[in-house]
Every structure is written in C-alpha cells, then in structure tokens.
MIFI-993216 format. One record per residue (C-alpha): residue number from 1; z, x, y. Coordinates in pm, whole numbers. Layout:
N
PT,NUM,Z,X,Y $
...
This chain:
402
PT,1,5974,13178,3328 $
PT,2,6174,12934,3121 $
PT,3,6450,12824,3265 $
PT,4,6791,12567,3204 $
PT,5,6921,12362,3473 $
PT,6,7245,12149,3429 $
PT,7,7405,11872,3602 $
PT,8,7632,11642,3619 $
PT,9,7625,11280,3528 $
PT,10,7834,10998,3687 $
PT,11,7788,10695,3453 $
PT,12,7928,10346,3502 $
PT,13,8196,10181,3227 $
PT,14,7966,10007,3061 $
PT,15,7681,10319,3075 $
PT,16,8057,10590,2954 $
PT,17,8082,10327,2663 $
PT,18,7694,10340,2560 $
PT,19,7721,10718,2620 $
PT,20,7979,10774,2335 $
PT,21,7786,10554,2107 $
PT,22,7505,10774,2130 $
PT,23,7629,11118,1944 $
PT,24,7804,10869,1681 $
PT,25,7499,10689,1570 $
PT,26,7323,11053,1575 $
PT,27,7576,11203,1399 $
PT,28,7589,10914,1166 $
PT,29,7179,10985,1071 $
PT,30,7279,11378,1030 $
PT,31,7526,11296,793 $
PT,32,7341,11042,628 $
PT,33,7058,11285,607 $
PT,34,7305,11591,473 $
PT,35,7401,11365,163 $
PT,36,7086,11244,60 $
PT,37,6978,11641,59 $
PT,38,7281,11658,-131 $
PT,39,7200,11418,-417 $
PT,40,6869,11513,-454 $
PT,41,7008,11870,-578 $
PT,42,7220,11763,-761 $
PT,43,6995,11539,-967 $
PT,44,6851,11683,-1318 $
PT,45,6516,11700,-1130 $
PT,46,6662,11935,-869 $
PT,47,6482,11814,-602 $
PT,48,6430,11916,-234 $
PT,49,6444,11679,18 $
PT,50,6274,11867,305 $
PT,51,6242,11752,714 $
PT,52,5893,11526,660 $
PT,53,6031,11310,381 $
PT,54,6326,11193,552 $
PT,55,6158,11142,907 $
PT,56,5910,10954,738 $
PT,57,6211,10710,646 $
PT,58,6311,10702,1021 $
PT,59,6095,10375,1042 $
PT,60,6269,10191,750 $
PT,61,6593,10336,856 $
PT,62,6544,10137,1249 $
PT,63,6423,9812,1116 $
PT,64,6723,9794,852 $
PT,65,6972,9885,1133 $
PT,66,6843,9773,1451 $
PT,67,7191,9731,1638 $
PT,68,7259,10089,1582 $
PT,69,6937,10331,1466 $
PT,70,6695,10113,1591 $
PT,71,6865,10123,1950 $
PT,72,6827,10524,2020 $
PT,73,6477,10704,2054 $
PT,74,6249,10782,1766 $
PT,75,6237,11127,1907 $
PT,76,6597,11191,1993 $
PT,77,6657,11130,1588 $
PT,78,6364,11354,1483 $
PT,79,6536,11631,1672 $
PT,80,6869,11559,1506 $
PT,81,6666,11572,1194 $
PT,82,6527,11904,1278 $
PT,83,6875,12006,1389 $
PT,84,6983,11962,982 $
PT,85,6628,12136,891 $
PT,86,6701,12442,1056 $
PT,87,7057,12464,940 $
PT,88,6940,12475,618 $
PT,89,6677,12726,630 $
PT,90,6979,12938,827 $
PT,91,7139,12864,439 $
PT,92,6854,13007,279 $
PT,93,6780,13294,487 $
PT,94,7165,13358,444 $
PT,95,7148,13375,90 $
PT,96,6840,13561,37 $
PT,97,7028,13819,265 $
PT,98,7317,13842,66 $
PT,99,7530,13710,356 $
PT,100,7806,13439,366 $
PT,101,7564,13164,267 $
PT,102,7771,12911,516 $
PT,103,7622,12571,348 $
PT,104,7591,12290,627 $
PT,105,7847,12077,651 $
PT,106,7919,11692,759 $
PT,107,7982,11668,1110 $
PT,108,8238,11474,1287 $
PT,109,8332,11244,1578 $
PT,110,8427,11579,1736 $
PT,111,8154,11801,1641 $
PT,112,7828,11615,1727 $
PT,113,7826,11600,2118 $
PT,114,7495,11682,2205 $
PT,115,7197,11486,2187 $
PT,116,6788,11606,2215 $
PT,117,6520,11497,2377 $
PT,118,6202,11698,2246 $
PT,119,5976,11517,2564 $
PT,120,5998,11444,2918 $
PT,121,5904,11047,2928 $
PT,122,5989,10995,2540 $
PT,123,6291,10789,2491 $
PT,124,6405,10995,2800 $
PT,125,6269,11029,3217 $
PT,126,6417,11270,3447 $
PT,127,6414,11138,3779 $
PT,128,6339,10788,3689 $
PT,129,6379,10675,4034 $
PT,130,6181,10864,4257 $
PT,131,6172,10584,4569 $
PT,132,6571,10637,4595 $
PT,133,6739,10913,4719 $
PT,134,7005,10913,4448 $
PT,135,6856,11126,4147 $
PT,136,6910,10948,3807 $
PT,137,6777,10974,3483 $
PT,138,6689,10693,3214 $
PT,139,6820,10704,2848 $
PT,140,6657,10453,2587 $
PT,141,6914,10242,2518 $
PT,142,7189,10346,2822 $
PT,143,6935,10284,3144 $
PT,144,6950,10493,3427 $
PT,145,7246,10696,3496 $
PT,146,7346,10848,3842 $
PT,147,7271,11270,3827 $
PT,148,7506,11496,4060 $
PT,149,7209,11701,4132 $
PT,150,7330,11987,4310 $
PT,151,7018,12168,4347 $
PT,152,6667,12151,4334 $
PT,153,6438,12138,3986 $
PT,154,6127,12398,3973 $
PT,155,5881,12411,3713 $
PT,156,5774,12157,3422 $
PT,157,6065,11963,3262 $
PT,158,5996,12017,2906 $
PT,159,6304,11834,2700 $
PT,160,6624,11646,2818 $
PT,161,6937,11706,2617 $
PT,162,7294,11535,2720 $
PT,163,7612,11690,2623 $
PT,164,7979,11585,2624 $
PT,165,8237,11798,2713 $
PT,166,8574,11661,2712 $
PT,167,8519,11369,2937 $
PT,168,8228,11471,3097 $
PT,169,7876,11414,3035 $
PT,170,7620,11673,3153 $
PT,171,7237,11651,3144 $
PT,172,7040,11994,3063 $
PT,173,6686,12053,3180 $
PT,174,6442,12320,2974 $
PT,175,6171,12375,3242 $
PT,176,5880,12622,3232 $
PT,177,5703,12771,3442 $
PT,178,5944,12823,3704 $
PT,179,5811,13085,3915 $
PT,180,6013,13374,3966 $
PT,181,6236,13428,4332 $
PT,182,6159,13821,4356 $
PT,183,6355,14045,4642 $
PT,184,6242,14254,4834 $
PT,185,6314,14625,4697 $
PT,186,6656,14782,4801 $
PT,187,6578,15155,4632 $
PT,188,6906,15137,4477 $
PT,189,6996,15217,4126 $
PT,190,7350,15177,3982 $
PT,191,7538,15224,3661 $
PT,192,7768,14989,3558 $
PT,193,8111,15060,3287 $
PT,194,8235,14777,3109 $
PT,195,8614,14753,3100 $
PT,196,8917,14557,3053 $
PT,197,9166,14711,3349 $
PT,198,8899,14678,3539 $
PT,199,8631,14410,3450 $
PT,200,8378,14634,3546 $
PT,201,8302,14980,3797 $
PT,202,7994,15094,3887 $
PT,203,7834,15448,3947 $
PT,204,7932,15442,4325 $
PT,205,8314,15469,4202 $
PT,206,8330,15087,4326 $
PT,207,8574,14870,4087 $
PT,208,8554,14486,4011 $
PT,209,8885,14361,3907 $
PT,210,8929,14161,3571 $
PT,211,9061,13820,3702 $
PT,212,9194,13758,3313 $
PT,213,9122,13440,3330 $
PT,214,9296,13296,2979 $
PT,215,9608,13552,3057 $
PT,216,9702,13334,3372 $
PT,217,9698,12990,3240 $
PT,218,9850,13085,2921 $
PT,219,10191,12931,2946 $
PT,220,10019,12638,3040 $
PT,221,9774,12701,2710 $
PT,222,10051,12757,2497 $
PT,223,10233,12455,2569 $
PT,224,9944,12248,2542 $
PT,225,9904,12348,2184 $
PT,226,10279,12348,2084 $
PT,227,10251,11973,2221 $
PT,228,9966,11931,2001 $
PT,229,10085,12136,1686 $
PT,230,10345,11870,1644 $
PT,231,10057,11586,1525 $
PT,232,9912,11635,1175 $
PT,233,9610,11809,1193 $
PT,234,9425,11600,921 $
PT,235,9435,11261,1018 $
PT,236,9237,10950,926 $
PT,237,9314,10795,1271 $
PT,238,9462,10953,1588 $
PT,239,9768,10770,1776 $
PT,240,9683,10767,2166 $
PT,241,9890,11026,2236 $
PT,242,9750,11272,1954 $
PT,243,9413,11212,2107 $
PT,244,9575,11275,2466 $
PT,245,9703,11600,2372 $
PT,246,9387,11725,2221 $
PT,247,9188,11654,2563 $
PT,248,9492,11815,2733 $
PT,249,9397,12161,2530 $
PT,250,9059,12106,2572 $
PT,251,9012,12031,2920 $
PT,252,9222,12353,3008 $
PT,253,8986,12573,2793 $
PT,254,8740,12400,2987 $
PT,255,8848,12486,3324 $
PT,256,8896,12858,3168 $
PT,257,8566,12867,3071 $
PT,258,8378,12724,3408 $
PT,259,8590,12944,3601 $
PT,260,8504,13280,3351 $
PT,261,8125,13176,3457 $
PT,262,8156,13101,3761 $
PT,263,8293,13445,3833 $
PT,264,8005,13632,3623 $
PT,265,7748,13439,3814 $
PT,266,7876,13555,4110 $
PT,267,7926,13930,4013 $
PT,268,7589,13932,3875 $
PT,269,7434,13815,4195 $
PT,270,7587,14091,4395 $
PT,271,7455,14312,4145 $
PT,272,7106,14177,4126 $
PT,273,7095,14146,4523 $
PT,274,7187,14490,4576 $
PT,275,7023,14749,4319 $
PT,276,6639,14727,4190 $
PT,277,6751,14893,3857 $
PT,278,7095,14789,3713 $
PT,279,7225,15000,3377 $
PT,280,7499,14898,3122 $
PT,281,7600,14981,2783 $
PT,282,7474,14821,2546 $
PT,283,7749,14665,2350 $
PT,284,7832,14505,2015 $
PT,285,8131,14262,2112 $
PT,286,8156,14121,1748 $
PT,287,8189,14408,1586 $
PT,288,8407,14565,1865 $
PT,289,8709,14263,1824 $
PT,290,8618,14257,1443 $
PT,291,8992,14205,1299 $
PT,292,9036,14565,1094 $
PT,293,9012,14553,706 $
PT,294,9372,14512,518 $
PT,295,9487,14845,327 $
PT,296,9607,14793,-15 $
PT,297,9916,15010,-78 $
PT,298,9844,15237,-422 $
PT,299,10242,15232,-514 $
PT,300,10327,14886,-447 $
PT,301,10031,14622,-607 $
PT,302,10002,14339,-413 $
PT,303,10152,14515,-136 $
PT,304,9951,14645,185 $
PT,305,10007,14914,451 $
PT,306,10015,14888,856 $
PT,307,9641,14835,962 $
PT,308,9694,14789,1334 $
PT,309,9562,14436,1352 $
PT,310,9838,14349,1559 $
PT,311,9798,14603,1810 $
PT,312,9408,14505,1763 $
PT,313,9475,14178,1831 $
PT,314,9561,14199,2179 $
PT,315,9289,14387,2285 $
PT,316,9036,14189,2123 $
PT,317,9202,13860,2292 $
PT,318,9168,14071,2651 $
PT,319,8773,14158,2525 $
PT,320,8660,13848,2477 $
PT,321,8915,13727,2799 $
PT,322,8632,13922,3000 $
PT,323,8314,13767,2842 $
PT,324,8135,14083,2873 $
PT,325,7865,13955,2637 $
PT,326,7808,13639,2819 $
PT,327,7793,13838,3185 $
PT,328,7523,14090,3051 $
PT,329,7293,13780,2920 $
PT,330,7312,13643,3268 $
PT,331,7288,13954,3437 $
PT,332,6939,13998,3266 $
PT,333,6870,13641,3325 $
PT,334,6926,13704,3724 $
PT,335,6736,14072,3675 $
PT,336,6378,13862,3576 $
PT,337,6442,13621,3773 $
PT,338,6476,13822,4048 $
PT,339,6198,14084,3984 $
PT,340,6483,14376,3896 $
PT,341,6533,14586,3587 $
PT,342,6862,14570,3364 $
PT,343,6838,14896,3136 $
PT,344,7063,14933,2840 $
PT,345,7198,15234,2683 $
PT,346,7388,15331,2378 $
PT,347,7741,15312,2475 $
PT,348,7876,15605,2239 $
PT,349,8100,15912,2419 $
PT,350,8018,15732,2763 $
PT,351,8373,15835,2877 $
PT,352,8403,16145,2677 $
PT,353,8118,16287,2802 $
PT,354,8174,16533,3106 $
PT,355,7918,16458,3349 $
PT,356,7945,16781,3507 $
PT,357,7882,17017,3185 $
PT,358,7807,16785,2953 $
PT,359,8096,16864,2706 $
PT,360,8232,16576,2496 $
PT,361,8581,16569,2322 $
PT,362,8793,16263,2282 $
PT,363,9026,16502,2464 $
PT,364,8867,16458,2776 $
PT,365,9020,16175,2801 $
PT,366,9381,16164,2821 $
PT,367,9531,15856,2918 $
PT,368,9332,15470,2921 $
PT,369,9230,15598,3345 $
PT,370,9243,15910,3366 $
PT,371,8958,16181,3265 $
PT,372,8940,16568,3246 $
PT,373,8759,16803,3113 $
PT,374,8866,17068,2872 $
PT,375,8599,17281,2891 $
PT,376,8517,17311,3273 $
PT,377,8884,17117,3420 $
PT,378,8644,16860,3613 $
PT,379,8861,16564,3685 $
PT,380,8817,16224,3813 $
PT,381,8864,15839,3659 $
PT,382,8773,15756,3296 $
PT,383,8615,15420,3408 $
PT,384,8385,15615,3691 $
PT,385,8279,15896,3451 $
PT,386,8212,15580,3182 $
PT,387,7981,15447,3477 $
PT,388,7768,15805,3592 $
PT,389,7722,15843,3221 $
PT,390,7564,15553,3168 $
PT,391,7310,15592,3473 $
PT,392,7245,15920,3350 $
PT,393,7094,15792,2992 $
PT,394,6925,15507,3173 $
PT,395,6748,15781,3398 $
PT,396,6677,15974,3054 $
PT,397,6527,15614,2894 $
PT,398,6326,15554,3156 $
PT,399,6197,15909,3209 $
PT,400,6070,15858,2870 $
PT,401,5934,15559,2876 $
PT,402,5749,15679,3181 $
C-alpha cells in the first residue's frame, strides 16, 4: 500500500525565515522556466522548449546564482521543473480534447507553497537524527527542523515534500509498502445515503448529523472578508495590515477545513470498524453544484429569464459544506487499508425507488424527509429508503460480479 503521512514542523526564527525563502526561489525557477517556454514560441522558429533542455541548464543556472539557486537541492528544482512539464502536457491534452485549454500561468508569492523532494536522502533526510528522541528532518539549505510526529511511520519513505499553509509548515511523507492493518470480520454490511439534513444515514435507519461546518463560523467568515474587501485587490505591495487581514480569512478557512476532516476521518472509522462491506452512491459533486446555464429571453435581446441559480446557489454552498467527495476518497482509503470493501452504485431514483414494490415516481417523494409510495402506500423516511436502496444495488453488483 502507498500511503501519505503528515506532520507538523516547529522551526526556529532563523530556520521560519529560510523556510519562506524556499518556495520563492522555487517559484522564481518556475517562472523563469514558464517565460523562456514562452519566447521560444513565440520566436519565427516556433520552438519547443521541453523538460530535458531546461534541466540541463539547472547547472549553469546554480553557479550563476549561488546565493539563491545554487542554495536549494538539485532535485527539489528538477521536480519544480517537472511540476511546469506536466502542466503543460495538461495544456495539450486540453486542447486536443477540445476543452478549456487553461494555458499555465506565472505563479506568485501566494501560489507556490509547496516544495518536492523526488528522494529520501537527496537534498532531503527524514529522521536525520536517529540518536535523539526528538524526530527532525534535514532540508539542504535550512538544517534540521524539529517534526511534531504524532504517530509512527510504516513502510519505505519514498519523497519528502513541505508545504505552507498560512503560518504553518507541514512535512508530507509518500511511503510504500506499508502493510495493510486488516480487522477481523464483523459480517456486517451497510448502505450508506448521502445527504445534506443529515450528513449521512445508513441502511440500519441510523442518522449522522451534518455539523455544517462553514454555516457556523460564517459571521465570523463574512466579516473577515468585508475587512479584507476594503484593500485593493491588485496590489504591487501589501501594507501590514492588508497582509494581516488576508491570514485572518485564511486561517479561518483553515480551521474549517481541519475540522471538516477531522470529522470524516472519524465517521469513516466507525464505518470501516463496524461493517466488512460498506455501499454508497456513487456521486458526481461537480456536476451536481454546477451553477445552471443562463436562459436568453426570445422577446427581450440581451435580456435573460429566472434560471434558479440563486436558489441553486445555496444548496451547492451546503454540498460542498459537507465534503461528500472528500469523505468517500477516505472512506475507500480506510476500506483497503483495513481489508473491507466500499461498493459504489449509480445513485439515480435511490429515493424514488420503493423498496417494498419497486415502483419509482418522483411522487414518492413528497416533501425533502418524508417518503411514500403511490403505488403500494409504504411509508417511511426519504433519507432511509435513499440508504436500503443503495444496499440493494450493491447486493445486485456484487451478485454479478460473483
């Protein structure tokens, strides 16, 4: 198994100020990189400028600039290399799709915050200090920084990356070959319904709540970005307290965000550690809080008609409130991990459907909780019926797979 391990780092001053000097000298190489693709096309010769040619510069690039480039690993700027590479063969594959091409763009001071490490022990050693008990890790160029390691590392560390976020810099591990923490069977198999009164409700009638997590700090949210709406938004140089005011917004999306995780980590466990097979839908959550097309009104040019986007709006803001997209990818992370099965199904009529005689009319359901059939009067909650439906297909999927 591959798996990611993060933690936190506790830097001195001097290490916080080395730190932040880091992603701008990266970012700085990206750039640079970016225009010289740039003004190669646009030449007469057309030329491409692909990933060997300019890593083959990387040498000349150190020794000219020694205080900056030459500081940082050769490796570390090879990945940021391959980091523009693969953006532009996203462009290409875009194009020759016919999708939004989306050409790469320059990054800034606020858009470059993590760095790569493509090795263990290149320009980068995890657990650099194995005599003391205090776990840190050594950056070329930084030294070795203190690690908040709250738990233990299995497998082969295979690269080191270190992110900022906010004012916090984290360290993430890729390891392989972490072997796999099976349970012991429970015979249980459960359905699970998706929701947004309820963040989720499972075949055995049992309801999670929806802590709406971005609904109960939103005053605070709002006046954060009031505060901040007042600065101009294009700016060659931010005062101290426009910079202040953007950490204010983003260390509160911050805390929304590690405490939207922490609850699907938890809810997930309880799943995993209680049923052997676990069944959801299987949803699309872009297209589901996709803003609706505009509709042009035929009498009035220029004009357009009521689309619902702002009745839309609110539920898509509640959709993505829940994360259900980031719960199911670590509910099948927990699943393998754990030796289970995560089964998904097509999510179509799941609470039209009457489980009982199978009839399905958007009738059935009359109000956002409650469900009956017109056909045979069976009666019970629109979220539970969601949930039986979906264990149903996943028996029916797995029957067939059988």
């Amino acid at each position: 198994m591959i798996r990611a391990y993060r933690f936190l780092l506790r830097p001195t001053a001097r290490q916080s100020v080395a730190l932040g000097e880091m992603p701008r000298d990266h970012y700085s190489l990206y750039n640079g990189a970016l225009q010289e693709r740039r003004d190669a096309y646009r030449h007469t010769s057309k030329t491409s400028v692909r990933y060997g040619d300019q890593s083959a510069q990387l040498k000349e690039i150190r020794a000219f600039d020694p205080e900056r480039q030459g500081r940082w690993s050769f490796s570390s700027q090879q990945a940021t290399l391959r980091r523009l590479d693969k953006a532009f063969q996203a462009f290409f594959r875009r194009v020759k799709a016919g999708q939004t091409p989306g050409y790469p763009r320059f990054k800034g001071v606020g858009h470059f915050d993590t760095v790569t490490f493509p090795k263990d022990g290149d320009g980068c050693r995890w657990d650099s200090t194995p005599h003391d008990a205090q776990t840190r890790v050594r950056l070329q160029g930084i030294g070795h920084i203190r690690v908040h390691q709250h738990r233990p590392v299995q497998g082969r560390v295979k690269t080191i990356s270190v992110k900022r976020e906010g004012n916090r810099w984290y360290i993430v591990l890729a390891c392989d070959d972490v072997p796999s923490e099976e349970l012991s069977p429970t015979g249980a198999i459960v359905g699970i319904d998706m929701g947004v009164a309820h963040f989720l409700t499972t075949s055995d009638g049992e309801h999670v709540a929806n802590p709406r997590f971005l609904t109960a700090m939103a005053e605070e949210m709002a006046e954060a970005q009031r505060h901040l709406a007042t600065f101009p938004k294009r700016t060659r140089q931010r005062t101290k307290r426009h910079r202040a005011a953007a950490r204010k917004v983003a260390k509160l999306h911050g805390k929304i965000r590690r405490q939207r995780a922490d609850f699907h980590h938890k809810t997930a466990r309880a799943l995993v550690t209680d049923h052997d097979v676990i069944a959801h839908e299987r949803l699309n959550t872009a297209g589901m809080t996709k803003s609706p097309a505009p509709k042009a009104d035929p009498e009035q040019p220029g004009a357009f008609l009521p689309n619902g986007a702002a009745a839309k709006a609110g539920l898509n803001r509640s959709i993505l409130d829940a994360g259900w997209a980031q719960f199911l990818g670590i509910l099948a992370n927990k699943a393998e991990s754990a030796g289970r099965l995560t089964v998904p199904v097509d999510a179509r009529n799941t609470s039209r459907t009457c489980p009982d005689c199978g009839h399905v009319a958007q009738e059935n359901r009359a109000t956002q909780a409650g469900f009956q059939c017109t056909a045979c009067g069976f009666a019970a909650n629109a979220d539970h019926v969601g949930a039986t439906n979906v264990l149903n297909r996943a028996g029916l999927a797995l029957r067939a797979a059988a």
